[in-house]
MMTF fields as JSON, N, C-alpha, C and O atoms, coordinates in Angstrom:
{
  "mmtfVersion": "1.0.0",
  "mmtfProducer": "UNKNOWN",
  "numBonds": 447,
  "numAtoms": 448,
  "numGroups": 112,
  "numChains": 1,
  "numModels": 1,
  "chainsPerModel": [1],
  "groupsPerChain": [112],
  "chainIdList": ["A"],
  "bondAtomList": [4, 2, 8, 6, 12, 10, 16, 14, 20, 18, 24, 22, 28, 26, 32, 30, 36, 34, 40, 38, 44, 42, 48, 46, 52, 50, 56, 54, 60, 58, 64, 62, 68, 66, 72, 70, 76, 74, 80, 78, 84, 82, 88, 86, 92, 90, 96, 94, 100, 98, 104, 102, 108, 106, 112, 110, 116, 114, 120, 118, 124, 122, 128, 126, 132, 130, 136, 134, 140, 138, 144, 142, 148, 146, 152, 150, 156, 154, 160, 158, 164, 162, 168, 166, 172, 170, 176, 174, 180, 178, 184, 182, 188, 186, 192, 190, 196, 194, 200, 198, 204, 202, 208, 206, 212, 210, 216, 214, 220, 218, 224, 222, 228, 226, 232, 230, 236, 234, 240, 238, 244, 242, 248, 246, 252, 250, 256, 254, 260, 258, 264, 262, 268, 266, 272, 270, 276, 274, 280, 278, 284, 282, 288, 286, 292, 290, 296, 294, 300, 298, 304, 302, 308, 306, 312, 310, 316, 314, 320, 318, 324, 322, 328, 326, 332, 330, 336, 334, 340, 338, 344, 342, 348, 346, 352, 350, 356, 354, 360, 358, 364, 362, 368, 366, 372, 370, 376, 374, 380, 378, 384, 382, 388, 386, 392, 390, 396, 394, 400, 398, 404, 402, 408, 406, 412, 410, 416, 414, 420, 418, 424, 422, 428, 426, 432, 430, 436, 434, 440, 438, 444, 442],
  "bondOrderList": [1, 1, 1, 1, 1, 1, 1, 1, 1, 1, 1, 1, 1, 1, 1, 1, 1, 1, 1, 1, 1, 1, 1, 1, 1, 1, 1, 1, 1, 1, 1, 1, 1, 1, 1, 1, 1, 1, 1, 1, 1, 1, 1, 1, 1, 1, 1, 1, 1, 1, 1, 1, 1, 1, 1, 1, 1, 1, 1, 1, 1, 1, 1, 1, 1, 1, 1, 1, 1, 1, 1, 1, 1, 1, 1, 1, 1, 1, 1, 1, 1, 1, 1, 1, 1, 1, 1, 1, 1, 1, 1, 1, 1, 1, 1, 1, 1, 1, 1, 1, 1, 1, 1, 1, 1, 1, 1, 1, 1, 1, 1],
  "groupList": [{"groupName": "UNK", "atomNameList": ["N", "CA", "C", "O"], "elementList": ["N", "C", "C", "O"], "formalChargeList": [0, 0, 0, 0], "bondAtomList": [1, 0, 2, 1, 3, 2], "bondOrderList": [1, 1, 2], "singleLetterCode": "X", "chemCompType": "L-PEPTIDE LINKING"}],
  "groupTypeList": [0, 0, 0, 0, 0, 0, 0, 0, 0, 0, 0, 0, 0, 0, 0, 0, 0, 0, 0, 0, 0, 0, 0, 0, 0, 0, 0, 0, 0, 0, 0, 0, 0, 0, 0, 0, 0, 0, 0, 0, 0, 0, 0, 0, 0, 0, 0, 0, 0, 0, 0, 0, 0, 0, 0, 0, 0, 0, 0, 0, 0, 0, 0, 0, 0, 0, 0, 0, 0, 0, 0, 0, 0, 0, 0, 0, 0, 0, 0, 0, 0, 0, 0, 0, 0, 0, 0, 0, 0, 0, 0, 0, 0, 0, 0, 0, 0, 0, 0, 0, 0, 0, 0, 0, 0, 0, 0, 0, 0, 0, 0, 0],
  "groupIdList": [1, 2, 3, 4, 5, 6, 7, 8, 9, 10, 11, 12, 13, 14, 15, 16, 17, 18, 19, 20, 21, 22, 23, 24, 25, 26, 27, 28, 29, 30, 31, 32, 33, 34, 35, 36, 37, 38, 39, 40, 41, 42, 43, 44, 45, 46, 47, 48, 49, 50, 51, 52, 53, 54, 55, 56, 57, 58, 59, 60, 61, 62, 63, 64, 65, 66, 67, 68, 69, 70, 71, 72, 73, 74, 75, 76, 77, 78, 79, 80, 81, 82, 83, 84, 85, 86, 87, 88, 89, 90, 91, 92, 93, 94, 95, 96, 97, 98, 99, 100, 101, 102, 103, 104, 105, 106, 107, 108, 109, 110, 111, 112],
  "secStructList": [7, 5, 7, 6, 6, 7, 7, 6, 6, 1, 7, 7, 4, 4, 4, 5, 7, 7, 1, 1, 1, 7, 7, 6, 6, 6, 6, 6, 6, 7, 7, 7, 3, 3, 3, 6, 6, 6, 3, 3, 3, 7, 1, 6, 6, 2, 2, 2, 2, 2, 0, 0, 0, 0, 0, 1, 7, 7, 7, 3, 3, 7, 6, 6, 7, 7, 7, 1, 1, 1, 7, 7, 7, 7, 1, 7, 3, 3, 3, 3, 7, 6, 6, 1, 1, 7, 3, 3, 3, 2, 2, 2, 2, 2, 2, 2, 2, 2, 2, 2, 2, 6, 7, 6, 6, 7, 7, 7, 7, 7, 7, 7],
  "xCoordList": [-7.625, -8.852, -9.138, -8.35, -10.507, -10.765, -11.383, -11.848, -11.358, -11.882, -13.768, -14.364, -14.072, -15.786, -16.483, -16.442, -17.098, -17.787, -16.883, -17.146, -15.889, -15.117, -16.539, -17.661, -15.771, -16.617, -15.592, -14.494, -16.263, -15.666, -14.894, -14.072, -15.818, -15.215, -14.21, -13.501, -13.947, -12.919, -12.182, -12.063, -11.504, -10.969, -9.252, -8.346, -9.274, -8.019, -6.76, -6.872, -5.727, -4.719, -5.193, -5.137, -5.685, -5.832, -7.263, -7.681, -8.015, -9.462, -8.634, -9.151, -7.164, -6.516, -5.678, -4.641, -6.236, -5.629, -5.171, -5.711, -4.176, -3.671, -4.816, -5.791, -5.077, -5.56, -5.443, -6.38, -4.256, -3.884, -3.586, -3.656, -3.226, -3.355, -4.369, -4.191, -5.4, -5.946, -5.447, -6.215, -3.981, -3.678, -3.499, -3.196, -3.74, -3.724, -2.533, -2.085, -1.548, 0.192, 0.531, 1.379, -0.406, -0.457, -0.074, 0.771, -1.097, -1.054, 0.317, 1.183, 0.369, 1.659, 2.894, 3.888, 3.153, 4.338, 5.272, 6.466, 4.276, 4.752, 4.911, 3.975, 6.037, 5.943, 5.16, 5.104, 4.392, 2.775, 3.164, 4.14, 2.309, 2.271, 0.862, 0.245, 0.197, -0.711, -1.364, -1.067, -2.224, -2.557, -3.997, -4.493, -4.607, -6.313, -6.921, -6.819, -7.867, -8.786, -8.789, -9.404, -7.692, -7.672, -6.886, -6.961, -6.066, -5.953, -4.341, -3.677, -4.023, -2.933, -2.228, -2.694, -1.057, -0.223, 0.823, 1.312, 1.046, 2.226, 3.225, 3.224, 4.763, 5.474, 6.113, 6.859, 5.552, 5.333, 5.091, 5.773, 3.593, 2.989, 4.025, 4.151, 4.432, 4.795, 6.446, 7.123, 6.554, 7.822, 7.947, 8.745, 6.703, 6.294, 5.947, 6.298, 5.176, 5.116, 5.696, 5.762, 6.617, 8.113, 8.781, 9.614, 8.692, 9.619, 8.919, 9.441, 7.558, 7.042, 6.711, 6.39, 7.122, 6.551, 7.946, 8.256, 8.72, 9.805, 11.158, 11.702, 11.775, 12.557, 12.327, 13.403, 11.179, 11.001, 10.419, 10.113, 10.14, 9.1, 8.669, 8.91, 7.233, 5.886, 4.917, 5.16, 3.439, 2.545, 1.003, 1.02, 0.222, -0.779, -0.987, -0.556, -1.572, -2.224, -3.438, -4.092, -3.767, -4.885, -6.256, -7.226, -6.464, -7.426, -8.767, -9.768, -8.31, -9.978, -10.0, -11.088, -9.407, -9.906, -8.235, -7.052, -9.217, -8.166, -7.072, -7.21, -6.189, -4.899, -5.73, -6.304, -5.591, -5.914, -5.656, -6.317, -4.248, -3.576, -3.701, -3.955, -3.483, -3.531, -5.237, -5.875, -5.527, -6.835, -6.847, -7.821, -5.587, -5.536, -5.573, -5.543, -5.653, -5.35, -4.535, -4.872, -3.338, -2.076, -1.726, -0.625, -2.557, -2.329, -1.126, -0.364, -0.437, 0.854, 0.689, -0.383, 2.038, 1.534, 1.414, 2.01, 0.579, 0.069, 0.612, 1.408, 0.237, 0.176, -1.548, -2.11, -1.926, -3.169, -2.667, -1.529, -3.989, -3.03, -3.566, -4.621, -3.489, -3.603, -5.333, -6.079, -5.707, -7.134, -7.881, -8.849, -7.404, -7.918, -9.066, -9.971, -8.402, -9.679, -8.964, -9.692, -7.152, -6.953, -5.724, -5.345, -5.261, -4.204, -3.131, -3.494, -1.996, -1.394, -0.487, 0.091, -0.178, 0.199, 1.894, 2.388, 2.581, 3.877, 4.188, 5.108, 3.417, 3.986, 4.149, 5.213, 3.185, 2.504, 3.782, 4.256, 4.16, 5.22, 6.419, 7.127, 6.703, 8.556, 7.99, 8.8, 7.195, 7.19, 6.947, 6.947, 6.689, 6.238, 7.477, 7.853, 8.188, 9.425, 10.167, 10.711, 10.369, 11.434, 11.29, 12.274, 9.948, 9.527, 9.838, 10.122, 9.732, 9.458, 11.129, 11.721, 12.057, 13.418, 13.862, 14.393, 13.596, 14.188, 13.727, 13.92, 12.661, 12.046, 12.927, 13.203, 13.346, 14.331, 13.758, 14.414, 12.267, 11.859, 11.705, 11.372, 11.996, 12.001, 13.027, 13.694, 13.699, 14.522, 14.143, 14.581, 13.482, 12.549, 13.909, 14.771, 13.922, 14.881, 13.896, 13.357, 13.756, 13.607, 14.338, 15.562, 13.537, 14.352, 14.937, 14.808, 15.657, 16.522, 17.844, 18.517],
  "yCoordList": [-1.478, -0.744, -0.658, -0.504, -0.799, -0.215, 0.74, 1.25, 1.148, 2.158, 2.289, 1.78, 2.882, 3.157, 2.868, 3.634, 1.579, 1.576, 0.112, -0.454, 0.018, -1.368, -2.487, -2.751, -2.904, -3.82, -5.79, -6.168, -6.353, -6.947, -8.625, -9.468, -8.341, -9.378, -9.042, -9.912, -7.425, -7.359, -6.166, -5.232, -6.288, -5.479, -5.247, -6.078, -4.064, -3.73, -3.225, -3.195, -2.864, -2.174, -0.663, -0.274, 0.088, 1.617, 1.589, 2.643, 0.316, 0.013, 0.101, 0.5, -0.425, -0.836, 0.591, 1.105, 0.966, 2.15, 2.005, 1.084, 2.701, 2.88, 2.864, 3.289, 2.649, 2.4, 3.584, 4.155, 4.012, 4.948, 6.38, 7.309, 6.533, 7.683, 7.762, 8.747, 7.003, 6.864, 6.722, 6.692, 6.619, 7.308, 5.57, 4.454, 5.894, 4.457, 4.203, 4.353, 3.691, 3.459, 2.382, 2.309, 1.564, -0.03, -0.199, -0.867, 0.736, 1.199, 1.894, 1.61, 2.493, 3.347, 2.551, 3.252, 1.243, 0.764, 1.124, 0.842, 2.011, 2.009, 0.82, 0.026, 0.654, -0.537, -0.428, 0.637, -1.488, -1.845, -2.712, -3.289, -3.244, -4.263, -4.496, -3.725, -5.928, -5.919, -6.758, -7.953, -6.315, -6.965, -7.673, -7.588, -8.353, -8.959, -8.137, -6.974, -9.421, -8.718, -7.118, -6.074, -7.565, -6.601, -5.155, -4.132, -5.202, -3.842, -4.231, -5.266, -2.216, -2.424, -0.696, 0.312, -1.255, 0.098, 0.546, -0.43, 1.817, 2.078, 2.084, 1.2, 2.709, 2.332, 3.609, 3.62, 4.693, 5.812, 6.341, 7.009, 5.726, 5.447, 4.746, 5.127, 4.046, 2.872, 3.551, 3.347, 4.317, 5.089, 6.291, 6.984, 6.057, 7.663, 6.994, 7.433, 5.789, 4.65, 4.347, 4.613, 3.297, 2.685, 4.192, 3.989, 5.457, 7.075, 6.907, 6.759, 7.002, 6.747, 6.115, 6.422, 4.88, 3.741, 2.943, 2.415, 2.956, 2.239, 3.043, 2.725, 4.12, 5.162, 5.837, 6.072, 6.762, 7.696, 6.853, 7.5, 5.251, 5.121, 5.475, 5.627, 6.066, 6.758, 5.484, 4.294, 6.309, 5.902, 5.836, 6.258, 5.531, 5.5, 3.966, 3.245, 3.203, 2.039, 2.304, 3.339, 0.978, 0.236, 0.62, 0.683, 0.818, 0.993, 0.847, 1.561, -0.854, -1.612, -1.434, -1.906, -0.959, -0.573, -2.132, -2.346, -2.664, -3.868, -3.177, -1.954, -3.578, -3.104, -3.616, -4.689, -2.078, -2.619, -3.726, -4.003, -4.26, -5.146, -6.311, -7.25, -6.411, -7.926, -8.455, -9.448, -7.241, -7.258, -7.899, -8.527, -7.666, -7.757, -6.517, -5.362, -6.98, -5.7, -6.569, -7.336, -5.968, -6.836, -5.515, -5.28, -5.017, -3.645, -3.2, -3.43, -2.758, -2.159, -1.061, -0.622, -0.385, 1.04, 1.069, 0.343, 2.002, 1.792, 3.131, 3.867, 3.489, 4.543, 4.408, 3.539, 6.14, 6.39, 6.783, 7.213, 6.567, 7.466, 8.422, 8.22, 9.837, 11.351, 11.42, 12.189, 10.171, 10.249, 10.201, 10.944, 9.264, 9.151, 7.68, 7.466, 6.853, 5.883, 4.707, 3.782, 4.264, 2.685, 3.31, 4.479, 2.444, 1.939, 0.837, -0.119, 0.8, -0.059, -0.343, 0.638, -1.705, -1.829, -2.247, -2.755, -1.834, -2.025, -3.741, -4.13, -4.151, -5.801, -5.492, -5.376, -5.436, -5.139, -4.108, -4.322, -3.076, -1.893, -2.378, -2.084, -3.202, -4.119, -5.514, -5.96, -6.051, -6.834, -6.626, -7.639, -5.435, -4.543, -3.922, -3.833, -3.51, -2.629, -3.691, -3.516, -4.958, -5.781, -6.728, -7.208, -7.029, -7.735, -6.296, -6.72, -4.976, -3.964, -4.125, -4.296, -4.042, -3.731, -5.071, -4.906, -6.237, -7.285, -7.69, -8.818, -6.47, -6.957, -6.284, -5.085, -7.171, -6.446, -5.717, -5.243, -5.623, -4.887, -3.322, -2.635, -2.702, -1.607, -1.044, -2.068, -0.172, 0.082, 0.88, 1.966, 0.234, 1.138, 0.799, -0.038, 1.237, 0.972, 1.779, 2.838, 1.347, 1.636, 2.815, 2.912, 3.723, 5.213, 4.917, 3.862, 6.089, 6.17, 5.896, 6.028],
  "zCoordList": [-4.955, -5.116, -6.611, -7.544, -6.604, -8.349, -8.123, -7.104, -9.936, -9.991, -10.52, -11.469, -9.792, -9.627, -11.196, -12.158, -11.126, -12.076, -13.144, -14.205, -12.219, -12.733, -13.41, -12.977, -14.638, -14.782, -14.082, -14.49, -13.301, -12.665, -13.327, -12.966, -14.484, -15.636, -16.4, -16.906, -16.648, -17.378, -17.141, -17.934, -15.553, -15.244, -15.972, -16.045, -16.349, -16.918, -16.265, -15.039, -16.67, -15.621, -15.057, -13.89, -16.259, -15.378, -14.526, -14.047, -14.352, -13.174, -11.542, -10.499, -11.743, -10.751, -9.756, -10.175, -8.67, -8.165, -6.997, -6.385, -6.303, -5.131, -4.137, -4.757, -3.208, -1.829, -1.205, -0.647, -1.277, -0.495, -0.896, -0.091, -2.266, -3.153, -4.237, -4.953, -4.576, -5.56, -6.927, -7.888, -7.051, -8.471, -9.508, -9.086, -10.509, -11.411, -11.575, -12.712, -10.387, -10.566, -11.557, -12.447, -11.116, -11.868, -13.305, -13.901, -13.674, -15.804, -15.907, -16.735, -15.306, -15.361, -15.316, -15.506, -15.115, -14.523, -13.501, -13.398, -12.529, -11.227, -10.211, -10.111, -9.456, -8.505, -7.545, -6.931, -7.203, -6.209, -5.794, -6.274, -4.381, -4.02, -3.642, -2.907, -4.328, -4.297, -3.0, -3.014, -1.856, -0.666, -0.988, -2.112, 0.044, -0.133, -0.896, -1.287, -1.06, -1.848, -2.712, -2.495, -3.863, -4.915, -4.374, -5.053, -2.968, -2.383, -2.772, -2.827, -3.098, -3.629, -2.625, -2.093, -2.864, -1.72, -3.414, -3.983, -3.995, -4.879, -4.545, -3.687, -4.63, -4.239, -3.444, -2.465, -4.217, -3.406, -2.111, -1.334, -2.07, -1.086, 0.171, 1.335, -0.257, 0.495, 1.142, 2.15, 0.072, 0.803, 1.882, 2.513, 1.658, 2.971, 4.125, 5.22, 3.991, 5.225, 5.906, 7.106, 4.859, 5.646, 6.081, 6.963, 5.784, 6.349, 7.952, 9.057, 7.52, 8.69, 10.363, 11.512, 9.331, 10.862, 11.116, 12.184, 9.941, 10.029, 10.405, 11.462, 9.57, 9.92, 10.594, 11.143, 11.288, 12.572, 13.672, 14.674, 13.73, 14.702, 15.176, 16.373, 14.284, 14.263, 14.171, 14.368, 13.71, 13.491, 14.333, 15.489, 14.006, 14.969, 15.343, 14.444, 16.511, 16.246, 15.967, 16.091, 15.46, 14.208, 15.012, 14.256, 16.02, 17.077, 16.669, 16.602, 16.305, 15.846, 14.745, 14.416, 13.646, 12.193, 11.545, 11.813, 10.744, 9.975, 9.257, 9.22, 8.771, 7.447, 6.426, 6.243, 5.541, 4.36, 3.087, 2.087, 3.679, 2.988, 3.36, 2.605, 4.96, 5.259, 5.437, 5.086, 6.152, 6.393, 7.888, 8.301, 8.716, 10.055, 10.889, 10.464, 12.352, 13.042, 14.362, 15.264, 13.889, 14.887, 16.0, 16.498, 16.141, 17.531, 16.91, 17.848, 16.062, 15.693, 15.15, 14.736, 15.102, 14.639, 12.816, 12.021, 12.58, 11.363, 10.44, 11.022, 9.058, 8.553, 7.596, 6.929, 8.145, 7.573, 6.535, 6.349, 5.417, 4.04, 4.037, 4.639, 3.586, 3.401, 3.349, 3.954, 2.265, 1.743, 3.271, 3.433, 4.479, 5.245, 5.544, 6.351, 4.356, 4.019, 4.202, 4.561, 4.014, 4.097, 4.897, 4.824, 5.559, 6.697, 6.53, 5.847, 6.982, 6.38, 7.449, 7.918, 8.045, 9.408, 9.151, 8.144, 10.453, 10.289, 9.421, 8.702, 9.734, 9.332, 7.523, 6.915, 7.125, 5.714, 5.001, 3.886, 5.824, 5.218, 4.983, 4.02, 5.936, 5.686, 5.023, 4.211, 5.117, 3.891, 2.675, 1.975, 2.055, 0.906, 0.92, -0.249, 1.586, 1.243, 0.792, -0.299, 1.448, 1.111, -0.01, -0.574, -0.372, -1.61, -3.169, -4.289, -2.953, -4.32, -4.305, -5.371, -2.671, -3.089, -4.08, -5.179, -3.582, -4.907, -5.756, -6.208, -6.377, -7.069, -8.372, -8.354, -9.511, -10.713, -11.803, -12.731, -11.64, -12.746, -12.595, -13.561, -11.163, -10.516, -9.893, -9.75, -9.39, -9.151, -7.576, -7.194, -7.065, -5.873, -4.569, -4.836, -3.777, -2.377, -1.237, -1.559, -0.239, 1.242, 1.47, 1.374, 1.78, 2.294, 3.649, 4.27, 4.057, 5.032, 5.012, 6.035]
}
């Protein structure tokens, strides 16, 4: 997601925000993972998800509304984010958990 008023030629790191928390993680050197078209999950975020859909098997299904990341809707259970505005489907959460865990510039791990 950017931020409102992005200029689209010269988007910078703090234009670049969470999807799902709004917050500018990106500038910050928080770990993200960045999905379609410019959509990005933090790593934060992403840890309350995977708590979610992956450790309690929870979640809601997608019920017609796409993932904000893949930009699919694979009928699976999803996590809404707090804002109430992007979704993020089980597929999207373990491949985002498992790409931030090896990733060496972060020190992020999969709860539970």
């Amino acid at each position: 997601m950017h931020r409102d008023g992005v200029d689209p030629e010269n988007v910078q790191p703090e234009d670049i925000l969470c999807d799902f928390c709004h917050r500018a993680a990106w500038s910050k050197g928080l770990p993200c993972i960045e999905g379609h078209h410019g959509s990005v999950i933090c790593g934060d975020c992403l840890k309350v998800a995977w708590m979610e859909i992956v450790e309690l098997d929870g979640g809601e299904l997608q019920d017609g509304r796409d993932c904000t990341m893949c930009l699919s809707n694979h009928d699976v259970p999803t996590w809404l984010s707090p804002m109430g505005e992007a979704l993020i489907c089980r597929r999207c959460v373990k491949m985002g958990g498992v790409t931030l865990r090896r990733d060496k510039d972060h020190q992020w791990d999969t709860p539970g």
